[in-house]
Z-matrix of the N, CA and C atoms (Angstrom, degrees):
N
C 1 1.454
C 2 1.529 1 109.93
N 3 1.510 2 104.06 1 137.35
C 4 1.538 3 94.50 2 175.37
C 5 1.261 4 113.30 3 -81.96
N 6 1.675 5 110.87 4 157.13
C 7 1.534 6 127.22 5 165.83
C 8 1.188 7 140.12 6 -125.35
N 9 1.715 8 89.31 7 -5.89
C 10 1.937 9 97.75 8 -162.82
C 11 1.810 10 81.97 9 -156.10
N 12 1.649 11 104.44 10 142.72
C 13 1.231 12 112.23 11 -177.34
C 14 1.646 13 83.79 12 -119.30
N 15 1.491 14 109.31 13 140.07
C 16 1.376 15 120.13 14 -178.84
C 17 1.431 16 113.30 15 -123.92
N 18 1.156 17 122.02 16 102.64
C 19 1.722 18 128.04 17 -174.87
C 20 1.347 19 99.15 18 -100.46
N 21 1.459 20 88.48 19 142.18
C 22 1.558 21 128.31 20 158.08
C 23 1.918 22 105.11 21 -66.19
N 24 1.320 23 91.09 22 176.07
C 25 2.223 24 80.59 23 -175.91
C 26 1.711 25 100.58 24 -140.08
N 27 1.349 26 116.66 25 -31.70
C 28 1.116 27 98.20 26 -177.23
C 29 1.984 28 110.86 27 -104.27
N 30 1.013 29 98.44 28 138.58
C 31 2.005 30 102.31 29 -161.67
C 32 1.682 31 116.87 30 63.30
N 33 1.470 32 81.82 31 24.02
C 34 1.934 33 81.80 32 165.83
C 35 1.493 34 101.24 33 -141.72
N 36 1.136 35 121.37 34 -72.42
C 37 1.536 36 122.99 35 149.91
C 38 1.763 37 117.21 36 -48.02
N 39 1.179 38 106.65 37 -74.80
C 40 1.319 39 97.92 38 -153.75
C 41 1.422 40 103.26 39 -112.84
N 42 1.354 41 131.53 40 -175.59
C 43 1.571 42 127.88 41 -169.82
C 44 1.050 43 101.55 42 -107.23
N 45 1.481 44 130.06 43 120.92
C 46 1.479 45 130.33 44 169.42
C 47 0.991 46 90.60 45 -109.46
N 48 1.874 47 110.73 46 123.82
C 49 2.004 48 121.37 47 163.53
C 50 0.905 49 72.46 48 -143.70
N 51 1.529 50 113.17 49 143.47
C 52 1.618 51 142.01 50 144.32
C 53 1.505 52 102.29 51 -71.08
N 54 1.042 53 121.04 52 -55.04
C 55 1.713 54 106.59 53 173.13
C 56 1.120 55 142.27 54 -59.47
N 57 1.565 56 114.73 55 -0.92
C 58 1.465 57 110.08 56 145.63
C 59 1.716 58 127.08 57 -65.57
N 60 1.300 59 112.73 58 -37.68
C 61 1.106 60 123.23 59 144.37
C 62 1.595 61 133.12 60 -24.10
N 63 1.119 62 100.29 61 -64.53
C 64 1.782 63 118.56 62 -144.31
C 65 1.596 64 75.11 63 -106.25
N 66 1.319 65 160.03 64 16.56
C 67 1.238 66 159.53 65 -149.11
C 68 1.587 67 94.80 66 -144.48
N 69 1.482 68 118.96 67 -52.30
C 70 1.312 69 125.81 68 158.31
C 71 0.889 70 148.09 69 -19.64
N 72 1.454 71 105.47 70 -79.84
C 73 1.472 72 143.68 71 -151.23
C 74 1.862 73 101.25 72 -118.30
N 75 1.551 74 118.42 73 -24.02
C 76 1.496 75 100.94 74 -177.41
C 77 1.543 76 104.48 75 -113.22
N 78 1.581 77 115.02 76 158.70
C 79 1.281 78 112.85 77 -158.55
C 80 1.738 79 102.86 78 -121.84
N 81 1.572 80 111.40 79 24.41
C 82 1.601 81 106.18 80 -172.78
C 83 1.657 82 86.70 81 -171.93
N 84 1.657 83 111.63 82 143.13
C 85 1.264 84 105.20 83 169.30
C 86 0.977 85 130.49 84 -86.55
N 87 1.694 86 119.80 85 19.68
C 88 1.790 87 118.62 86 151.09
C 89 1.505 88 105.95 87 -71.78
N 90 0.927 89 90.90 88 -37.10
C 91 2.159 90 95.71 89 -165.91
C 92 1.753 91 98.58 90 -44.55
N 93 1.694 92 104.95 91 -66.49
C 94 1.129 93 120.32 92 162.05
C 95 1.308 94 118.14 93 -18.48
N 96 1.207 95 120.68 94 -97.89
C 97 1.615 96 129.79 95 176.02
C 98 1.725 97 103.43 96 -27.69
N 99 1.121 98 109.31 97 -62.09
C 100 1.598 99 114.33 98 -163.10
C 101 1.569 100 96.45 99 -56.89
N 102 1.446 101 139.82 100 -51.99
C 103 1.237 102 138.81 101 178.65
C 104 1.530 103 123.40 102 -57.68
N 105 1.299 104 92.79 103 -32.91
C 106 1.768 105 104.92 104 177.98
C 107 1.253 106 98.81 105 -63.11
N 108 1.333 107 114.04 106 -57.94
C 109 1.577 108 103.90 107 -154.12
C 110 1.281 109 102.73 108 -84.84
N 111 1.707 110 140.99 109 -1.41
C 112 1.461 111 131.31 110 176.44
C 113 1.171 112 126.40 111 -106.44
N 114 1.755 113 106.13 112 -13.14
C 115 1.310 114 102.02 113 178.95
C 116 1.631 115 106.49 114 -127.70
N 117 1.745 116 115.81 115 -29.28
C 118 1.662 117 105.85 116 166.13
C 119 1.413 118 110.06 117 -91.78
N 120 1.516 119 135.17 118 14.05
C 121 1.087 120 117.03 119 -158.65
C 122 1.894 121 91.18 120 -135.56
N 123 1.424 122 106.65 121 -17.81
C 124 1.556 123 120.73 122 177.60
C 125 1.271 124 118.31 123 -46.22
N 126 1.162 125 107.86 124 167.39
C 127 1.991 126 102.57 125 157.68
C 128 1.468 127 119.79 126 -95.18
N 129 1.588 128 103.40 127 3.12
C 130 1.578 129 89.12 128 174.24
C 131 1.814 130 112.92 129 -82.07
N 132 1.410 131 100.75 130 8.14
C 133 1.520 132 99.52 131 175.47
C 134 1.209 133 115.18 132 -94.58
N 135 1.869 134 130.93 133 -35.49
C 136 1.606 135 106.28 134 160.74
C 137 1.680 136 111.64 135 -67.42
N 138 0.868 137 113.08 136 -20.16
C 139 1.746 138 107.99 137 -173.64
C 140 1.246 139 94.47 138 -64.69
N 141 1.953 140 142.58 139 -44.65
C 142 1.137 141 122.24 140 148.26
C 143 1.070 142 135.53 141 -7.12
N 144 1.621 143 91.00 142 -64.32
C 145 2.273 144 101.16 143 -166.69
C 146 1.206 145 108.77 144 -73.64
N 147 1.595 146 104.25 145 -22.45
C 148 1.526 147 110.37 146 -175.17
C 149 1.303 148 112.80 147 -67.90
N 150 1.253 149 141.76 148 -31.11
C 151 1.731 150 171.18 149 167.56
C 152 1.723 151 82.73 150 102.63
N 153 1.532 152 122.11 151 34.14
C 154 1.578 153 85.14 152 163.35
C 155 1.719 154 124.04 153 -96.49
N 156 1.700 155 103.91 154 23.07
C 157 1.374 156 106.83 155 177.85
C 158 1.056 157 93.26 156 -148.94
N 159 1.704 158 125.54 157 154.70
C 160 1.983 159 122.82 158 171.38
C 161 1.465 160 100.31 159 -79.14
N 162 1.069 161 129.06 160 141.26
C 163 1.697 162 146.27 161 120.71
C 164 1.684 163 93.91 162 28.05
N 165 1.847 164 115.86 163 -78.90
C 166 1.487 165 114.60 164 -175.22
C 167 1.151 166 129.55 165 -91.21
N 168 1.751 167 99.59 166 21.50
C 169 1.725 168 101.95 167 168.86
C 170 1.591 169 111.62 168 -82.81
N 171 1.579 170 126.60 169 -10.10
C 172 1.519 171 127.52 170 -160.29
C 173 0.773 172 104.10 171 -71.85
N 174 1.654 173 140.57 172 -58.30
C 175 1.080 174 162.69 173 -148.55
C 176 2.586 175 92.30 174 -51.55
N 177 0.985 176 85.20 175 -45.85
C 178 1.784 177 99.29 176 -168.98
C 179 0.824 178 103.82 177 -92.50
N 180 1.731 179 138.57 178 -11.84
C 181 1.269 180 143.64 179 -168.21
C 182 1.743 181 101.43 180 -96.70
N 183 1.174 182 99.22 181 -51.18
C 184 1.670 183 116.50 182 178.20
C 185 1.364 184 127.84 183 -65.33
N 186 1.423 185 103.79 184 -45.12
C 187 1.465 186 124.77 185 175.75
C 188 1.538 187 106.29 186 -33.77
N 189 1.295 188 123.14 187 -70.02
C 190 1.302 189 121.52 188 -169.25
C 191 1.656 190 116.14 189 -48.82
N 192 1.247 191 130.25 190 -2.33
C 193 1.520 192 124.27 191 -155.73
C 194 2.061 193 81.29 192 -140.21
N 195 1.341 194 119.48 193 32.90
C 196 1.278 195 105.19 194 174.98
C 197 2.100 196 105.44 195 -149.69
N 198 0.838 197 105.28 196 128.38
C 199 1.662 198 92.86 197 -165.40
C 200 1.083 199 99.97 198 -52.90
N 201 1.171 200 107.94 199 170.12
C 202 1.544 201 133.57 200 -175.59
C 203 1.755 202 123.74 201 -68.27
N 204 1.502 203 112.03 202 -17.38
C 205 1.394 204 139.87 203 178.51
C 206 1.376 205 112.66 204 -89.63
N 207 1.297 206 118.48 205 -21.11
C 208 1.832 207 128.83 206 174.06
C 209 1.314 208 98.93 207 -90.55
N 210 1.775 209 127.88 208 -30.77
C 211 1.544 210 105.24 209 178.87
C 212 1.327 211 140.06 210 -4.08
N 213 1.397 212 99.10 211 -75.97
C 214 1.587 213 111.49 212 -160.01
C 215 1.728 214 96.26 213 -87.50
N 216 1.178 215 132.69 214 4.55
C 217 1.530 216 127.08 215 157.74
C 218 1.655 217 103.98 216 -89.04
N 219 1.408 218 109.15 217 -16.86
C 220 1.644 219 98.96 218 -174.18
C 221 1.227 220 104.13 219 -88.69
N 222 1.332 221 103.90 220 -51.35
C 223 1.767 222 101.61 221 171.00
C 224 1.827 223 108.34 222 -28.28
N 225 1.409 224 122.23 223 -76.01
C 226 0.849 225 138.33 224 -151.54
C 227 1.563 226 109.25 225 -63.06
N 228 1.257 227 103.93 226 -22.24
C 229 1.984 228 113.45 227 -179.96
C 230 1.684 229 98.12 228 -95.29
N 231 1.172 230 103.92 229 -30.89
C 232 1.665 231 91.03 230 -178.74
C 233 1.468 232 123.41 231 -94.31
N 234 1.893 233 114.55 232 3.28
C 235 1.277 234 106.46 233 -169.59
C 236 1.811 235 75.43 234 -111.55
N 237 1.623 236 126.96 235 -42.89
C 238 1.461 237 122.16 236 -166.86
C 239 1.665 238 118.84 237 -96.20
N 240 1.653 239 108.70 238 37.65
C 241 1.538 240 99.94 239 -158.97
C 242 1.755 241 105.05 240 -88.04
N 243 1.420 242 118.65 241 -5.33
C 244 1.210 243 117.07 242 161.12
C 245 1.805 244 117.89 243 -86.57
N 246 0.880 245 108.06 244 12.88
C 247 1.364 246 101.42 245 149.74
C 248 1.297 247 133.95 246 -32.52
N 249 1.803 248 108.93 247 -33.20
C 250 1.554 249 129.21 248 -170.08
C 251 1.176 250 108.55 249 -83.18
N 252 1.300 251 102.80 250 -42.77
C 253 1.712 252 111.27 251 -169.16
C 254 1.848 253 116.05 252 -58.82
N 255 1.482 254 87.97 253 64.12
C 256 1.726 255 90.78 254 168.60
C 257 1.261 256 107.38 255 -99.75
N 258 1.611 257 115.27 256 171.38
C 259 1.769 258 103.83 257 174.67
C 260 1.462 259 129.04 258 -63.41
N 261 1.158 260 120.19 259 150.94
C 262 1.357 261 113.75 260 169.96
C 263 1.866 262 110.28 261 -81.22
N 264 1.220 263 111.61 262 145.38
C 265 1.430 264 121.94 263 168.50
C 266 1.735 265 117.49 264 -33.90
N 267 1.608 266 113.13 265 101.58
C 268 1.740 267 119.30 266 -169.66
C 269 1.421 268 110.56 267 84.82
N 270 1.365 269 111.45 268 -0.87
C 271 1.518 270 82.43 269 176.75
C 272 1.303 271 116.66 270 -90.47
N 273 1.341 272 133.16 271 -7.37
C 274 1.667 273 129.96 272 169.62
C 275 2.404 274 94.95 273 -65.52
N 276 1.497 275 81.56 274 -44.20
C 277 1.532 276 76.80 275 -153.59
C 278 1.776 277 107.36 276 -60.96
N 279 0.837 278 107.44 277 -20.38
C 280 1.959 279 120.99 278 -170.87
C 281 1.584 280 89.08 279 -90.73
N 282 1.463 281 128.35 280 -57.34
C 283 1.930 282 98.41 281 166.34
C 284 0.992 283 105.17 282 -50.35
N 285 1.291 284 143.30 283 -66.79
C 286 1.345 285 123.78 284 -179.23
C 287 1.783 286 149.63 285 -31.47
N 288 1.229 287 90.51 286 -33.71
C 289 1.376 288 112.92 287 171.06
C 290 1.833 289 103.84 288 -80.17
N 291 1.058 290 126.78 289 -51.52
C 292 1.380 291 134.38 290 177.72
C 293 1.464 292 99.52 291 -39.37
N 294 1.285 293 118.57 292 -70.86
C 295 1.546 294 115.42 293 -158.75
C 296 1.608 295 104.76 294 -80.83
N 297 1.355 296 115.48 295 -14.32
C 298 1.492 297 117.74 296 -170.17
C 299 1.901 298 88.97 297 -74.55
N 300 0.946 299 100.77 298 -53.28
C 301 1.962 300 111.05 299 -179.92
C 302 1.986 301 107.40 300 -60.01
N 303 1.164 302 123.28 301 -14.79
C 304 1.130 303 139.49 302 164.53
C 305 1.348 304 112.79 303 70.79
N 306 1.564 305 104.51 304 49.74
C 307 1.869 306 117.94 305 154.82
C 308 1.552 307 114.30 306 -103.20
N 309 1.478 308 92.96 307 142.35
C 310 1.228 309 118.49 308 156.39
C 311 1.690 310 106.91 309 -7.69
N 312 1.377 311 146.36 310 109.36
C 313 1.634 312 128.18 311 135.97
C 314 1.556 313 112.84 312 -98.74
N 315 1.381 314 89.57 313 120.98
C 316 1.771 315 102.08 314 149.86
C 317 1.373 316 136.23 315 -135.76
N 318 1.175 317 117.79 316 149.81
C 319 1.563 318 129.76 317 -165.44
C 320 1.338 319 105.95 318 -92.93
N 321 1.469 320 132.33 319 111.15
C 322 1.450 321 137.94 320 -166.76
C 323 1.973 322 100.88 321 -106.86
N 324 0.998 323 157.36 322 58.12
C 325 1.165 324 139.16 323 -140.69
C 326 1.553 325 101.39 324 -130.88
N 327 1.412 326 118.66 325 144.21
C 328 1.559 327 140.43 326 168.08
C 329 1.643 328 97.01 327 -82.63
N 330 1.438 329 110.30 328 90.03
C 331 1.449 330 108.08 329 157.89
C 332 1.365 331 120.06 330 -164.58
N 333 1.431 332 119.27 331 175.92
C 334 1.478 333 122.21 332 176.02
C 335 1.040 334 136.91 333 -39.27
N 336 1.615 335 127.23 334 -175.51
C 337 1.417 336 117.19 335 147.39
C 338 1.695 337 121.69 336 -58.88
N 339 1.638 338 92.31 337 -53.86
C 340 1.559 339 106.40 338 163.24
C 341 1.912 340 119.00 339 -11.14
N 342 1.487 341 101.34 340 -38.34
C 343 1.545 342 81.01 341 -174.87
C 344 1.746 343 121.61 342 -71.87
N 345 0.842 344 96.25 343 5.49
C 346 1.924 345 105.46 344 -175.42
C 347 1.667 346 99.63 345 -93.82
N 348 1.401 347 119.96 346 2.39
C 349 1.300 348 122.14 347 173.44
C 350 1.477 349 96.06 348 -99.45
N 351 1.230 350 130.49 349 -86.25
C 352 1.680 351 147.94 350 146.50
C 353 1.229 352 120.49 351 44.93
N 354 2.301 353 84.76 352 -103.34
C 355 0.894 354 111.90 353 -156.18
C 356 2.024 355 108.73 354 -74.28
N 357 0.932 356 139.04 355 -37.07
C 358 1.367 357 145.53 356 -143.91
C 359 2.128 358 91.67 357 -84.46
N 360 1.267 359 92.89 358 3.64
C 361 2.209 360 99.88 359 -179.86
C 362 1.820 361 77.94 360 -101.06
N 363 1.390 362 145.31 361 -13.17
C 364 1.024 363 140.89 362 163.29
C 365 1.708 364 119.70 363 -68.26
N 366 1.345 365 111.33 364 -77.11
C 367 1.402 366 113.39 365 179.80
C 368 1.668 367 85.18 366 -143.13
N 369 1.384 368 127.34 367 166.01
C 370 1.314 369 139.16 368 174.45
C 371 1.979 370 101.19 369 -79.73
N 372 1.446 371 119.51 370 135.56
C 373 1.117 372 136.60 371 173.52
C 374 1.803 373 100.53 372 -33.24
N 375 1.063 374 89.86 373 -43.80
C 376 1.795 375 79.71 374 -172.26
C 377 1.310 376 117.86 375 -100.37
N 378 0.897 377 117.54 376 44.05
C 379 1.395 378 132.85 377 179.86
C 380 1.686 379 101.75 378 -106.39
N 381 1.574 380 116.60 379 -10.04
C 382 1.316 381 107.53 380 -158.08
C 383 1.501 382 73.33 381 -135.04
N 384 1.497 383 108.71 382 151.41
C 385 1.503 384 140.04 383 179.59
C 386 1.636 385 112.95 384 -63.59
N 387 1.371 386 106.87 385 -23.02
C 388 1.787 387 123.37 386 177.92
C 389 1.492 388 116.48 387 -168.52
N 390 0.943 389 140.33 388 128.92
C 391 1.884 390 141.01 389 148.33
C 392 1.155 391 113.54 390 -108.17
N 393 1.286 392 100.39 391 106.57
C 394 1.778 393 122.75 392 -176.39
C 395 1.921 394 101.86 393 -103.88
N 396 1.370 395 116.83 394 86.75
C 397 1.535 396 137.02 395 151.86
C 398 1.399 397 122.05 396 -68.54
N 399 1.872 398 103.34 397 109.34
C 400 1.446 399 110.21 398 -169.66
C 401 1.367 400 117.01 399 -42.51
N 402 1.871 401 103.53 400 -51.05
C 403 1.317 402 106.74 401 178.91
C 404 1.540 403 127.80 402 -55.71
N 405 1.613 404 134.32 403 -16.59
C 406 1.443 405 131.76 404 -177.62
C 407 1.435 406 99.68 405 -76.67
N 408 1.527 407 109.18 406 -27.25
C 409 1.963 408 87.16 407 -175.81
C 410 1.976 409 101.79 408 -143.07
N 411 1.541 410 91.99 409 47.60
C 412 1.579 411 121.53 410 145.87
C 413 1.718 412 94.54 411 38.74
N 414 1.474 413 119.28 412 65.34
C 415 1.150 414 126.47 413 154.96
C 416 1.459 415 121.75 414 -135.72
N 417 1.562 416 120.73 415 -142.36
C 418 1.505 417 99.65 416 -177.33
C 419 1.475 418 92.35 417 -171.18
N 420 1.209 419 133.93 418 136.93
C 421 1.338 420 141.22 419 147.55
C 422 1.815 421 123.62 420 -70.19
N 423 1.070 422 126.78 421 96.94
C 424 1.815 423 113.85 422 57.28
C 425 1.521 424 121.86 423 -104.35
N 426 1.519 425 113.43 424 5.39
C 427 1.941 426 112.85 425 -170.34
C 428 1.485 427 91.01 426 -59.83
N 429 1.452 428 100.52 427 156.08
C 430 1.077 429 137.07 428 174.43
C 431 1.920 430 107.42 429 -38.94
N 432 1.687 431 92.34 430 -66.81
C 433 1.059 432 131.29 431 -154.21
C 434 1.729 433 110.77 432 -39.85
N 435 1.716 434 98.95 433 -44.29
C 436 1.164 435 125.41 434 160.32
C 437 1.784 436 137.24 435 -27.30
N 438 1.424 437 94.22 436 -73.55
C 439 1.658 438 112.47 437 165.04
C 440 1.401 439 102.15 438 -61.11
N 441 1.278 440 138.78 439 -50.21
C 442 1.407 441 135.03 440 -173.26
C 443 1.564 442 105.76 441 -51.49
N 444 1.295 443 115.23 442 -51.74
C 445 1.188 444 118.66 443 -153.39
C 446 1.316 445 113.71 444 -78.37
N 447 1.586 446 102.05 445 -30.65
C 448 1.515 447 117.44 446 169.69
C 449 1.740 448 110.02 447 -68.67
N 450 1.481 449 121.91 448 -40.37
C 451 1.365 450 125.80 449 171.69
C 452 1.220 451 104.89 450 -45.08
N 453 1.325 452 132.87 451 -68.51
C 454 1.432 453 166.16 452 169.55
C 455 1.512 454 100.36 453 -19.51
N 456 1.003 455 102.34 454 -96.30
C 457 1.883 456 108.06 455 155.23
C 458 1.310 457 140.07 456 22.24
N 459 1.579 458 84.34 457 -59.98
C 460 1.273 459 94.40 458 -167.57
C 461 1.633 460 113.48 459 -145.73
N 462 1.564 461 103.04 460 12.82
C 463 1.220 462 110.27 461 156.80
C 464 1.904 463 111.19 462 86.64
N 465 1.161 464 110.97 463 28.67
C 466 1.562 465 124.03 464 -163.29
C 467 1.671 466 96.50 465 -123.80
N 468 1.531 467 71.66 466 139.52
C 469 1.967 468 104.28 467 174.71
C 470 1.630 469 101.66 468 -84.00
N 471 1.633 470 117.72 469 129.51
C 472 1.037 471 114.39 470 -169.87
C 473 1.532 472 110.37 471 -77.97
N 474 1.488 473 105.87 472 -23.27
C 475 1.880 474 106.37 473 179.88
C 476 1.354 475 100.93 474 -68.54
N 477 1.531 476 142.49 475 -0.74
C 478 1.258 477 138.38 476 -151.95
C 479 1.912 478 96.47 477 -121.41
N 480 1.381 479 103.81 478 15.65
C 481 1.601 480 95.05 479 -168.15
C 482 1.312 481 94.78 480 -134.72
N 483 1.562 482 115.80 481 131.76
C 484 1.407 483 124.32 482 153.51
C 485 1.827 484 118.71 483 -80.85
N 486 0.962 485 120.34 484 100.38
C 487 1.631 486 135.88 485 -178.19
C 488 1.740 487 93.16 486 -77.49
N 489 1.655 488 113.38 487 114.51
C 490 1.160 489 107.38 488 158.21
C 491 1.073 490 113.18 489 -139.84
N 492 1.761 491 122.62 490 133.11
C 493 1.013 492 145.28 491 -134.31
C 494 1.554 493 118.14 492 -155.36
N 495 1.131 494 130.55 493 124.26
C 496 1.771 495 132.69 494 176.54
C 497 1.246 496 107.12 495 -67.64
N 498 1.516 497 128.70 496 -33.56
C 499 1.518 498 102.88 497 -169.17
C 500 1.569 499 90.91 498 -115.42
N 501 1.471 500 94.58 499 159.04
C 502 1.688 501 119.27 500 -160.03
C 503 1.770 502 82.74 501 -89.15
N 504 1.076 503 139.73 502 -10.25
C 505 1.975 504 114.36 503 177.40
C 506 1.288 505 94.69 504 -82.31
N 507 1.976 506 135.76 505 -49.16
C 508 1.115 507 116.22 506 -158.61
C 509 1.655 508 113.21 507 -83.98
N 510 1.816 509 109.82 508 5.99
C 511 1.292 510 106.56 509 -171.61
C 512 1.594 511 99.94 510 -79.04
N 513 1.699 512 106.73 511 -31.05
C 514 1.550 513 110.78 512 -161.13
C 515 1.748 514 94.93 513 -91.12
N 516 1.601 515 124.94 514 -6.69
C 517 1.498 516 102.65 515 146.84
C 518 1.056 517 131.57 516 -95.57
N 519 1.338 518 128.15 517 27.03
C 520 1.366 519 109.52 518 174.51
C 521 1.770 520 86.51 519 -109.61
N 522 1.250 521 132.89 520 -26.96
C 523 1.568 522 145.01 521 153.62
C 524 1.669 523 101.00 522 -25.15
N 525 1.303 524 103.37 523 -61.43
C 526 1.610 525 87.41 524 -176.35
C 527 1.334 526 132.09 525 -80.95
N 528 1.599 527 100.33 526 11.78
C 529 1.751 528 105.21 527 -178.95
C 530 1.685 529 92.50 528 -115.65
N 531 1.311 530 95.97 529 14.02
C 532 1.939 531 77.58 530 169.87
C 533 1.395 532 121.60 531 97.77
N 534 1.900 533 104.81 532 2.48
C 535 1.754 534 96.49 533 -178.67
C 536 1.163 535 103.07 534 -116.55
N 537 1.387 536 113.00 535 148.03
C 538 1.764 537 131.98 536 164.74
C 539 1.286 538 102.44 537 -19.25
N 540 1.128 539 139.03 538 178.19
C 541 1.520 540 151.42 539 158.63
C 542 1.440 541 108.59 540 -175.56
N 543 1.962 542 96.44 541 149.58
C 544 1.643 543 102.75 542 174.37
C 545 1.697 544 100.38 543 -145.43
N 546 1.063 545 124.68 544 125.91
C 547 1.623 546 142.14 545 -143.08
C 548 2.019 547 84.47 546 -92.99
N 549 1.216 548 137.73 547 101.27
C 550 0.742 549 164.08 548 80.40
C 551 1.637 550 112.90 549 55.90
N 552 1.339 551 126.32 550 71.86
C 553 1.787 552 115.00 551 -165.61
C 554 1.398 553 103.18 552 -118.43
N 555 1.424 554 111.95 553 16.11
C 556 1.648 555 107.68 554 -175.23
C 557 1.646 556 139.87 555 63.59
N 558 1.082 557 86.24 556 17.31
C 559 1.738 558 108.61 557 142.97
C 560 1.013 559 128.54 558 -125.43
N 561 1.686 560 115.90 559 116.98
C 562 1.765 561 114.49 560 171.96
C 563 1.105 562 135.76 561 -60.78
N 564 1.348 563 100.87 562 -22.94
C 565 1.708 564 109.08 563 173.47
C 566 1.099 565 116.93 564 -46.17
N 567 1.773 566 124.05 565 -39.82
C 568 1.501 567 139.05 566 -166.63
C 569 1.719 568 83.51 567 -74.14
N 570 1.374 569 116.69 568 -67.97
C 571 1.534 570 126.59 569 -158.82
C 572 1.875 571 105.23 570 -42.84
N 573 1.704 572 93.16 571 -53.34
C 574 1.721 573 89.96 572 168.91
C 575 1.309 574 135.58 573 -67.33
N 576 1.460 575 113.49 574 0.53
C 577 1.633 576 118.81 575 -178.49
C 578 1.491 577 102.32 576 -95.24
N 579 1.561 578 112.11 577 -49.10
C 580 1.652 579 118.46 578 -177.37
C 581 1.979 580 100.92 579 -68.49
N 582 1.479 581 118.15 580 -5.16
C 583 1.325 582 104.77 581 170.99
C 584 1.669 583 114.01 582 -97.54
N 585 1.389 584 105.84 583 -16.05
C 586 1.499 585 114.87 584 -165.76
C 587 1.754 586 97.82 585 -88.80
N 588 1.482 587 123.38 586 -26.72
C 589 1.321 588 130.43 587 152.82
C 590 1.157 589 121.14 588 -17.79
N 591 1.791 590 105.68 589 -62.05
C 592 1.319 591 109.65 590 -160.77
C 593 1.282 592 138.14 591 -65.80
């Protein structure tokens, strides 16, 4: 039986596009391309989620692998790239419904420090039963290691958790530690029918 609904945060909660960004701040679609692929498409962005770099170390990390004429658009995508992160359509109202029905909410998410800037213009941290941020204890979704630690955490049976999630690798890890899952396509309507199921 479920007890605890466990969300993902970015393309489930909130809107992650780099092209609001890069739509902004760049003035040619090389700039574009060249930024996509060095700073949202880099590895200094799981090393982000990973917490093995801060949020405002990229900007100096990236720089070197971007000409010298994209600067001040990189600056500007790598210090303002949550700009995007507004809610998606139902997702305040479906947390809402969760805790109003009196389950478990928790926030399972692969991200920065940055989200303690963000996310809380969403719902306030304590509004949710737990927020488990890859980067505070330097792991990563889809490993295993992850869901455990978050189970662990906070003291939860993994058959007792609905894991919902946009991308299909971290849906099939939280699958292999034993929790429910529902793959995430950006309509709540679907999300509120597979919850009214239960």
């Amino acid at each position: 039986m479920i007890k605890n609904i466990v969300l993902d945060m970015g393309n489930v909660l909130l809107d992650y596009n780099p092209d609001i960004s890069l739509n902004r701040y760049c003035t040619s679609e090389e700039e574009k391309a060249v930024i996509r692929r060095e700073l949202f498409d880099g590895p200094e962005w799981a090393l982000g989620d990973r917490g093995d770099i801060k949020d405002a170390d990229r900007f100096d990390l990236v720089k070197v692998r971007v000409p010298a004429a994209y600067h001040a658009a990189l600056r500007n995508c790598a210090e303002n790239w949550d700009i995007c992160m507004n809610p998606l359509a139902g997702a305040r109202e479906f947390c809402e419904l969760v805790k109003k029905r009196g389950y478990g909410i928790y926030v399972l998410s692969n991200a920065s420090d940055a989200f303690y800037r963000y996310f809380p213009k969403f719902l306030p941290l304590d509004f949710f039963d737990g927020v488990f941020v890859s980067s505070d204890y330097r792991m990563l979704k889809p490993d295993a290691e992850i869901y455990e630690a978050f189970l662990a955490r906070y003291g939860l049976s993994a058959e007792e958790c609905l894991f919902i999630d946009d991308r299909a690798e971290n849906v099939e890890g939280a699958e292999k530690v034993g929790m429910q899952t529902f793959r995430f396509c950006g309509d709540y309507g679907e999300v509120v029918r597979r919850f009214e199921n239960e």
